[in-house]
Backbone as CSV, one residue per row, in Angstrom:
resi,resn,N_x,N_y,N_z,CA_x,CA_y,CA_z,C_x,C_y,C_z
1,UNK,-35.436,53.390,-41.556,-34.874,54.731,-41.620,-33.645,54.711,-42.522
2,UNK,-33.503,55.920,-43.327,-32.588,55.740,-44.236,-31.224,57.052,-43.779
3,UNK,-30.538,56.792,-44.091,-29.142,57.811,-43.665,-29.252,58.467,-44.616
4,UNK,-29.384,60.164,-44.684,-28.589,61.269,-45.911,-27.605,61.980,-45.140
5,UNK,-26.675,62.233,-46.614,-26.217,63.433,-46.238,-26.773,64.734,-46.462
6,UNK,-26.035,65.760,-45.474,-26.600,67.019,-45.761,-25.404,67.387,-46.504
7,UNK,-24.569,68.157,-47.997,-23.678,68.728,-48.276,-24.013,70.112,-48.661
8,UNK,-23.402,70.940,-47.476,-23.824,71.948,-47.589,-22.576,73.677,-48.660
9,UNK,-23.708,74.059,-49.137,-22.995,74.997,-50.099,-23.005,76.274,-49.886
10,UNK,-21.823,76.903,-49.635,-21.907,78.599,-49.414,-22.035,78.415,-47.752
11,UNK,-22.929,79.871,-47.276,-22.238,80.176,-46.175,-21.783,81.591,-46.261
12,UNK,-21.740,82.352,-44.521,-21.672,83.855,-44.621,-19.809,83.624,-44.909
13,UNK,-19.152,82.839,-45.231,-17.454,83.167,-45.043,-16.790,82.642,-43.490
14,UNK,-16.124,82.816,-43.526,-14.903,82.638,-42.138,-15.777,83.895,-41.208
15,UNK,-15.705,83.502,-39.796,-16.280,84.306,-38.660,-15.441,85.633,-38.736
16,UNK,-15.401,86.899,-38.526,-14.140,87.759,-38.251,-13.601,88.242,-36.572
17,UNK,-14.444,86.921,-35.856,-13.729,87.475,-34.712,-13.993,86.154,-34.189
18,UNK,-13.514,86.179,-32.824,-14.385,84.790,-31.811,-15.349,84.654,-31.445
19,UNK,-16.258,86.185,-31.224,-17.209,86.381,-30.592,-18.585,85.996,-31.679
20,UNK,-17.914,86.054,-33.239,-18.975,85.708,-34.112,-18.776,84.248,-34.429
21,UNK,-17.957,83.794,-33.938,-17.926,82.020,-34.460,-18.255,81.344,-33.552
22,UNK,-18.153,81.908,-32.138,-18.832,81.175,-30.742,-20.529,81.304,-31.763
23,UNK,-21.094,82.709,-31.785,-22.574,82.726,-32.501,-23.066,81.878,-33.320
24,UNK,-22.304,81.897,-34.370,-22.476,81.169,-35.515,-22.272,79.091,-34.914
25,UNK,-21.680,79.170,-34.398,-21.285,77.782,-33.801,-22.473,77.117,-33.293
26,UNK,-23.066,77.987,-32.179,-24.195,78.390,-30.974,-25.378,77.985,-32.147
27,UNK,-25.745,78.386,-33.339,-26.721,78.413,-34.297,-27.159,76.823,-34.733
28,UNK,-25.420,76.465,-35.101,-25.374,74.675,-36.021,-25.599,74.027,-34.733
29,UNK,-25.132,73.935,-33.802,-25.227,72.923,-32.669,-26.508,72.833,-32.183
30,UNK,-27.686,73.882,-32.096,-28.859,74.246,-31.639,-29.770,73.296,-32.428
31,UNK,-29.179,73.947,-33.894,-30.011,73.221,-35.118,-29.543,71.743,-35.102
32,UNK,-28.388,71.392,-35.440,-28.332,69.623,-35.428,-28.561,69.279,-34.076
33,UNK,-28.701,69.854,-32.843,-29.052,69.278,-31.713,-30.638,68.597,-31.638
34,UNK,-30.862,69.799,-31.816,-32.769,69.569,-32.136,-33.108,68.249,-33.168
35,UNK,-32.096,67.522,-33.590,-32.659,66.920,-34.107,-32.261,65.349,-33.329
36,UNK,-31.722,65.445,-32.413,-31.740,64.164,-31.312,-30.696,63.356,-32.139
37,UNK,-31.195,61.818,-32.102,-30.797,60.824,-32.242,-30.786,60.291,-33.574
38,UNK,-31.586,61.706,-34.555,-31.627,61.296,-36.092,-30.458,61.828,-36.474
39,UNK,-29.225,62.890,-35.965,-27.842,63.735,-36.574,-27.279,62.484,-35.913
40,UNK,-26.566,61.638,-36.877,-25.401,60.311,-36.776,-24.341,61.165,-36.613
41,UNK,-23.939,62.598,-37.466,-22.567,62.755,-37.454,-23.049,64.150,-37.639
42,UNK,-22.464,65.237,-36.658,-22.495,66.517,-36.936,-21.556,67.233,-38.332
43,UNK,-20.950,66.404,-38.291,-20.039,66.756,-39.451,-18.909,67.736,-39.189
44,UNK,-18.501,68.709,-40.282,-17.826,69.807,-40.008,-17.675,70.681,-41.721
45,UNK,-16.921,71.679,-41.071,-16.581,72.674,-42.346,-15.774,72.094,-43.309
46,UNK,-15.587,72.315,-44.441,-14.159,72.242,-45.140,-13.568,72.591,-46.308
47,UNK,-12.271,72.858,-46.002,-11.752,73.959,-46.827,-11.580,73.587,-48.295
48,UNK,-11.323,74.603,-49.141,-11.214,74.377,-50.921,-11.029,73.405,-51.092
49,UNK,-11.465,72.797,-51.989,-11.686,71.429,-53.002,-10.246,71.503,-54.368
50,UNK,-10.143,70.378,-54.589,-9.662,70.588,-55.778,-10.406,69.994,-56.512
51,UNK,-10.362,69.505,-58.220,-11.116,68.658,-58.925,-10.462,68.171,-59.910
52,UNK,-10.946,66.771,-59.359,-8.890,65.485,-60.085,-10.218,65.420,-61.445
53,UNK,-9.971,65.153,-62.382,-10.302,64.543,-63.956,-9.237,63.904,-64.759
54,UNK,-9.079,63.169,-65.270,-8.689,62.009,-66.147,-7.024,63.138,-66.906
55,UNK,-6.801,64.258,-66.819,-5.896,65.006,-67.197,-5.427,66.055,-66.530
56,UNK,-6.292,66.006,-65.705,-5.444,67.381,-64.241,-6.464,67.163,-63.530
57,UNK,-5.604,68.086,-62.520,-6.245,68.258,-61.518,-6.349,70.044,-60.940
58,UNK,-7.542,70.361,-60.683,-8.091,72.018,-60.956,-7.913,72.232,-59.746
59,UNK,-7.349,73.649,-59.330,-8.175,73.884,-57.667,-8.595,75.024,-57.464
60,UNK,-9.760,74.640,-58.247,-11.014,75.664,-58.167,-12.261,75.651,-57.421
61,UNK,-12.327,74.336,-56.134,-13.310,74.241,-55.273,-14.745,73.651,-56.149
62,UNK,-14.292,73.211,-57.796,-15.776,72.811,-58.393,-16.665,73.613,-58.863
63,UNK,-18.045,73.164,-59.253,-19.034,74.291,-59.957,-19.238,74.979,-58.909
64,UNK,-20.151,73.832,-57.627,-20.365,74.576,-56.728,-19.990,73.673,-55.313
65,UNK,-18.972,74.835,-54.519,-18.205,74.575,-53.443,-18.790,74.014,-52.632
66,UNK,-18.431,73.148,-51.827,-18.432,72.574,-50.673,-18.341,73.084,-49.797
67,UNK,-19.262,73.291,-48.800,-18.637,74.115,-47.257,-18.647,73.229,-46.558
68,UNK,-19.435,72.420,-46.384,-19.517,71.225,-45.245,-20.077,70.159,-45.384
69,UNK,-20.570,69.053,-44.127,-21.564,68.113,-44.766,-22.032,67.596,-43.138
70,UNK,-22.774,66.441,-42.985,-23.417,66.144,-41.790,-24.091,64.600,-42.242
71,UNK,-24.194,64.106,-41.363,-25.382,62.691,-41.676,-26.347,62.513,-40.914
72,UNK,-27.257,62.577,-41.295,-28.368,62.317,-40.825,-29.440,61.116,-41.223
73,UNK,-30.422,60.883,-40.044,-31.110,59.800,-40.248,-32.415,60.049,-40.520
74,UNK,-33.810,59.592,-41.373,-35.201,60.117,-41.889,-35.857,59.129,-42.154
75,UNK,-36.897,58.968,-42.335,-37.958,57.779,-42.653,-38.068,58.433,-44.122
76,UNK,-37.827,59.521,-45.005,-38.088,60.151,-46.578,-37.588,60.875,-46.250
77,UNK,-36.841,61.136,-48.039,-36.209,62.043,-48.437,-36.728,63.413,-48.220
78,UNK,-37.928,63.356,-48.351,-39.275,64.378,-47.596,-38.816,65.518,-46.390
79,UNK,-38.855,64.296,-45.421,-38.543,64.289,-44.105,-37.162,64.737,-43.598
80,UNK,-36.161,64.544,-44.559,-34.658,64.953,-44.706,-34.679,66.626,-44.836
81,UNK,-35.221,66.872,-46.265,-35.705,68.333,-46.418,-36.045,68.721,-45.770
82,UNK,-37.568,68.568,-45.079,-37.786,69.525,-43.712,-36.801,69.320,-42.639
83,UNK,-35.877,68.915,-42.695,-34.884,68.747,-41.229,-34.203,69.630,-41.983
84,UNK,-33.817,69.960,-43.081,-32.754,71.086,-43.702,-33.169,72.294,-43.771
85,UNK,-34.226,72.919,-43.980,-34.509,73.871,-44.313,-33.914,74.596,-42.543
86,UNK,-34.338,73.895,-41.488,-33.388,74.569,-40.232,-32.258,74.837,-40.279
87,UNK,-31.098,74.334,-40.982,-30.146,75.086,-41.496,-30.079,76.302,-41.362
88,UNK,-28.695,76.755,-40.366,-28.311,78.575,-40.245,-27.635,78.968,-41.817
89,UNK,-27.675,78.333,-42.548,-27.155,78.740,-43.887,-28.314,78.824,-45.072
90,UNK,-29.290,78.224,-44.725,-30.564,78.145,-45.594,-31.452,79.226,-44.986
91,UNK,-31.385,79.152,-43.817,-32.078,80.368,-43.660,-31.761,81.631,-43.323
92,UNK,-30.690,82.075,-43.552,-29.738,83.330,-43.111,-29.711,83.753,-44.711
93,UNK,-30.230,82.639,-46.093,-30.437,83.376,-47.138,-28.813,82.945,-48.118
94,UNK,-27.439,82.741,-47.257,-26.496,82.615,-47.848,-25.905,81.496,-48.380
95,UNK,-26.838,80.005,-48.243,-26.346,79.146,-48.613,-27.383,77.936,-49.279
96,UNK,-26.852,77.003,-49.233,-28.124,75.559,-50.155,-27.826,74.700,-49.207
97,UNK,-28.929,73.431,-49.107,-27.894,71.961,-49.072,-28.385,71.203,-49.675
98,UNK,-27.953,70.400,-50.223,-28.086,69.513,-50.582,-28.344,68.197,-49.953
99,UNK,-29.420,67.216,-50.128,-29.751,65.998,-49.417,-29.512,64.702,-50.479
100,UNK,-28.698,64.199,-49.818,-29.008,63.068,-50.673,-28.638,61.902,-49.811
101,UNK,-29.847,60.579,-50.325,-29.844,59.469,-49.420,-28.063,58.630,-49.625
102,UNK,-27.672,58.024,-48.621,-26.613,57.564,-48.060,-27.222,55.884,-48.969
103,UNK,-26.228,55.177,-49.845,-26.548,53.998,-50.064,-26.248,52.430,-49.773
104,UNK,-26.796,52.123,-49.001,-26.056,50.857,-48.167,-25.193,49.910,-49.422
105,UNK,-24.490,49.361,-49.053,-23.508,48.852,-50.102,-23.560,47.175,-49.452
């Protein structure tokens, strides 16, 4: 079994109350729950990026922003994808993720 990450992009924004971030919360925990003993690390949100290069440093969050990330475990990269597409951000229409395998060093 190989470890990916999930880095996930976009997202509906910040909750505007409690009652929508308990929801929204209620959604990711359901979804990485369901996936047992293959979610190593639920991960979390996180805020603006900057982007260091060899002559500054930008803080423009990148091409494309970062909202979060997660680790997870899969027998294929295959198998990673269909665990993503459950994503409340992939399928609510407002966001991507990105998979990519974790490389043992």
């Amino acid at each position: 079994m190989t470890k990916f990450m999930f880095a996930y992009h976009g997202g509906g924004g910040a909750p505007q109350n409690p009652e929508e971030a308990a929801a929204e919360m209620a959604k990711w925990e359901a979804w990485l729950g369901s996936m047992g003993q293959k979610c190593h690390d639920m991960g979390a949100p996180v805020g603006m990026s900057k982007t260091v290069s060899a002559g500054s440093v930008a803080d423009n969050g990148g091409a494309n922003p970062l909202s979060g990330y997660s680790i997870v475990e899969a027998a294929s990269v295959e198998e990673a994808c269909e665990m993503a597409k459950g994503c409340p951000i992939v399928e609510s229409g407002n966001g991507t993720v990105e998979v990519a395998p974790i490389m043992e060093m």
